[in-house]
Phi, psi and omega in degrees: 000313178251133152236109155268139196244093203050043156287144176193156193243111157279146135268120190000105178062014140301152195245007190229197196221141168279028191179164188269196170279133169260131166192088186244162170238091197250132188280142177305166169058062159213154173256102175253124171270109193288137209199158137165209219268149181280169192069353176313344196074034190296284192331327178254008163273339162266338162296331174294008181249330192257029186053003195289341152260130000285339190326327187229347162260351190081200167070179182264127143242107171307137176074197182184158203211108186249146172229133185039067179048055165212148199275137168260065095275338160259010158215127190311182172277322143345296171275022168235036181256333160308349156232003188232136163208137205220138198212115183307209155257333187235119186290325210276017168262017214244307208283176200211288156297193172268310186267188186260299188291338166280343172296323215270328179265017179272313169317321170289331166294298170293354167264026220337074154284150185285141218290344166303315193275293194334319190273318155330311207253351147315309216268348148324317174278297155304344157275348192281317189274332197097047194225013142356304169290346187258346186308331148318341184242150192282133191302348187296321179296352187267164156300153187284319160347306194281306182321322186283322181298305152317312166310313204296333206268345177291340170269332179279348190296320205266004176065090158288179200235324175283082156240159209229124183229122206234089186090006184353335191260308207322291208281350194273162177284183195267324176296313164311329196276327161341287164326298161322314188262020162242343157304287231285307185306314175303333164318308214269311180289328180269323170245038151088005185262135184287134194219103170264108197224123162256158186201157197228346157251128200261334166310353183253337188258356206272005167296358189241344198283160160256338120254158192247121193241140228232093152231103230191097192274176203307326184296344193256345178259204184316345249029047158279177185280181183267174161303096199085019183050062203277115212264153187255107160356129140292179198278147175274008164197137190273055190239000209233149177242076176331148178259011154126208204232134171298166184226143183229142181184186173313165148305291210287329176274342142260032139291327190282350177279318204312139170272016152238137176204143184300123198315331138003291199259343165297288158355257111041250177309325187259017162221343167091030171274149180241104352290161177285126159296151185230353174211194185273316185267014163273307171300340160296321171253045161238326204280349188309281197316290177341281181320302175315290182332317198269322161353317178279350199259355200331328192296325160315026180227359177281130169270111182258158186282151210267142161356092179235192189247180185310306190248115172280134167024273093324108192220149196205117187235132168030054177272147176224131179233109183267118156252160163030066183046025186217126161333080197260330195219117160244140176048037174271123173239147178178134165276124173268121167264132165301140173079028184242142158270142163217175218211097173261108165254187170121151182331120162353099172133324186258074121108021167303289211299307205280341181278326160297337200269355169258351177281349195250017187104330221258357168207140139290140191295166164300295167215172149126196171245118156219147195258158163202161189346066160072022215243151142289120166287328192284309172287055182221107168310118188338309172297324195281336203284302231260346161291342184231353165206131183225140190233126153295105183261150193334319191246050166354318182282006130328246218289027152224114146268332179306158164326308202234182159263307192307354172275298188336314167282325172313326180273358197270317173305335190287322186273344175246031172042035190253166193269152196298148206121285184350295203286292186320319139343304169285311168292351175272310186298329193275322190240103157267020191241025188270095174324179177234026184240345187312118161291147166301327195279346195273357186270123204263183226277338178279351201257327173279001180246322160331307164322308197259020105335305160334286209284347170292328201278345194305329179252020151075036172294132162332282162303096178241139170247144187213163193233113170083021213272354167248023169285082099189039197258146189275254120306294191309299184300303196287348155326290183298320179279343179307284203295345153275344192267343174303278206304322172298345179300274209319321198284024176062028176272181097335093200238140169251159156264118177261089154223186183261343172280089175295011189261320183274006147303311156309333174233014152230349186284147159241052102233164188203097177276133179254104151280147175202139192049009180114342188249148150305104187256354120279141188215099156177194199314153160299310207283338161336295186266331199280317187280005166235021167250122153317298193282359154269353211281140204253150204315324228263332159330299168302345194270321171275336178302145008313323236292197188239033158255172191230356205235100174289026153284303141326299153292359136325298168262012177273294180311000000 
């Protein structure tokens, strides 16, 4: 169904390829996961399929790449959108109408289906994603989460032969994101649809995939050999200095080179089962021996919560929030302490993103109280604001306007009255391979909220907030955000987190406020609250249960 035949992507004055060489086959009906390092070039190896590379993006495509026999260099994306559907990393760069029910039926008007399938195959959709309730609303009104639900069902209306999903998950809770991948199986086992989806948690999908394609040369992963004697292409022009050659295989056998990998397979390998498990309950039933080895040790899996004084941060009493009439916040009270991490979950919807965006100012409450070093935020001036709280937001590209990165930081020091670096500083430890002549924009969706996290920390706010902070960020990187955000804890800032990655919970949150509908329906320790929810509990948890770990790190260091 997909061939790629010596593919690589130059871009305008680059002297490398954006991607390694590719020369792969992906068969109709199969879900292939495209995987590797962020910047690896997963994002521009899925546009070469749906032609938006080179057509709209520009630049040389080395090689070629046909879906269901049409060359995408002699057809635009327009003549592959009748088998191709395609779905971005920034869902609201996606939409085209206004509502929900007019995003899922504008493809099909345009591919001039008859308005009977149209109407079938809407409301076919909105019960598949769960979206029923929502159809009447304006997509500006959703959540980022339900907007990724919306991209998704908008590609699926016209039945595409294809599909190309780029993060598919990121913004979703983990029972939606369920949801999404159990539509995507039925696609691919009852009709047959080819579905090439890269993803960076890889913990929710690689149990599903039927192959894995690696782009990744060989020095970054274990050093093993590849798999089947995976033969390497010549280069398609000896003017280029290749990153080395993808690899396609079985899962399990190229996780085991790969340098990104699911804590599963982490597991998995740091306990010496043979074959490495892809999924929980296959590490369930290896784990028995394990679980004894770790049995003497439990105290080691209490996370404890660390030491603040009387007066917090931040405080929010009995806050309530109506937009456009609908409850977005009810009865929420909560304390922020220096040096605490906390962790806001719960479904696509119920008030993370509007409860950080009101501690910064950005709505007034209805009715109740919130402070922030001692501040009113909506009455308070941003800059005066931005000394005691700074928010990284779901959509990064808020916070960036400049030319350059390297403008970008001059301006966050200049704004935070910090010595000149500062900011730069910062995008090198989170990005280190980031040019400073690089546009933001040319930068993918984990590499652009790394940027803008830079430029918040640069003036040190107490209070740091962040919505979504791993979204396309790969292992390695979040690795690298763990361990700062670790060291700003000690150093006494506050951090709260709005996310849906119940992996980075387990290994940086010490408490988890759970909201549904706007209330707080959980308040207390992680492991506490993550090990007694199915939809929160993080793999090595499920895995491990009863005992209470949560980390293969933790378990690591218990052995």
């Amino acid at each position: 169904m997909i061939t790629f035949d010596q593919v690589t992507v130059v871009h305008d004055g680059a002297t490398a390829p954006a991607l390694p060489l590719v020369d792969a086959q992906i068969p109709e009906g199969e879900l292939c996961l495209l995987i590797g390092p962020s910047g690896a070039g997963k994002s521009t190896l899925l546009g070469t399929v749906s032609g938006l590379v080179p057509h709209f993006t520009g630049g040389t495509l080395h090689g070629r790449v046909t879906v269901a026999g049409r060359d995408t260099r002699t057809h635009k994306p327009r003549e592959l959108a009748d088998i191709v559907g395609t779905v971005g990393q920034d869902p609201l760069a996606h939409f085209v109408t206004d509502t929900v029910e007019d995003e899922l039926a504008y493809g099909m008007e345009s591919l001039g289906l008859p308005p009977g399938t149209m109407r079938r195959r809407v409301e076919e959709t909105l019960d598949l994603l769960g979206l029923n309730e929502l159809r009447d609303r304006p997509i500006a009104s959703l959540s980022g989460g339900q907007q990724q639900r919306v991209a998704i069902g908008s590609v699926l209306t016209p039945h595409p032969k294809v599909l190309v999903l780029d993060e598919p998950t990121s913004a979703l809770d983990p029972p939606a994101a369920e949801e999404v991948l159990a539509v995507l199986q039925r696609l691919v086992h009852d009709l047959g649809t080819t579905v090439l989806m890269a993803e960076h948690r890889l913990e929710r999908v690689v149990q599903y995939a039927d192959q894995v394609l690696l782009l990744a040369p060989e020095d970054e992963g274990s050093g093993s050999a590849a798999p089947g004697g995976f033969p390497s292409p010549p280069p398609p022009t000896p003017a280029l200095s290749l990153r080395g050659t993808a690899r396609l295989g079985e899962p399990a056998a190229l996780l085991a080179v790969s340098p990104v990998r699911p804590p599963v397979v982490e597991l998995g390998e740091l306990a010496g089962w043979d074959p490495l498990p892809l999924s929980v309950r296959d590490a369930r039933r290896s784990s028995g021996p394990l679980r004894e080895r770790l049995a003497p040790r439990l105290a080691a899996a209490t996370t404890a919560a660390p030491p603040h004084g009387a007066e917090p941060l931040a405080e929010v009493s009995r806050l309530t929030l109506i937009r456009d009439r609908v409850p977005a916040l009810h009865e929420v009270s909560l304390s922020l302490h220096a040096g605490e991490t906390v962790a806001l979950m719960g479904r696509n919807g119920a008030g993370k993103s509007t409860l950080l965006n009101t501690l910064v100012g950005m709505h007034k409450p209805t009715s109740g109280r919130v402070t922030v070093g001692g501040r009113t935020p909506h009455r308070t001036r941003p800059a005066e604001l931005l000394r005691h709280a700074g928010l990284v937001p779901q959509e990064p590209r808020d916070l960036l306007y400049a030319d350059t990165v390297a403008h970008e930081c001059r301006t966050a020091d200049a704004d935070a009255g910090a010595e000149p670096g500062t900011c730069r500083a910062l995008v090198s430890r989170l990005l280190p391979d980031i040019a400073d002549t690089t546009h933001p924009r040319d930068l993918s969706e984990g590499q652009r909220l790394a940027l803008a996290l830079s430029i918040i920390l640069t003036a040190r706010p107490p209070l740091l907030l962040l919505d979504e902070p791993t979204r396309g960020l790969d292992y390695a990187a979040k690795s690298r955000l763990v361990t700062l955000l670790r060291q700003l804890a000690a150093e006494g800032h506050a951090i709260v987190l709005a996310t849906h990655d119940v992996e980075l919970v387990a290994e940086l949150a010490h408490r988890v406020v759970v909201l549904a509908q706007g209330e707080p329906v959980a308040d207390g320790p992680t492991d506490e609250v993550v090990t007694s929810s199915p939809a929160y509990a993080p793999q090595v948890s499920k895995i491990l249960a009863p005992q209470p770990w949560l980390t293969v790190s933790q378990v690591r260091e218990a052995l």
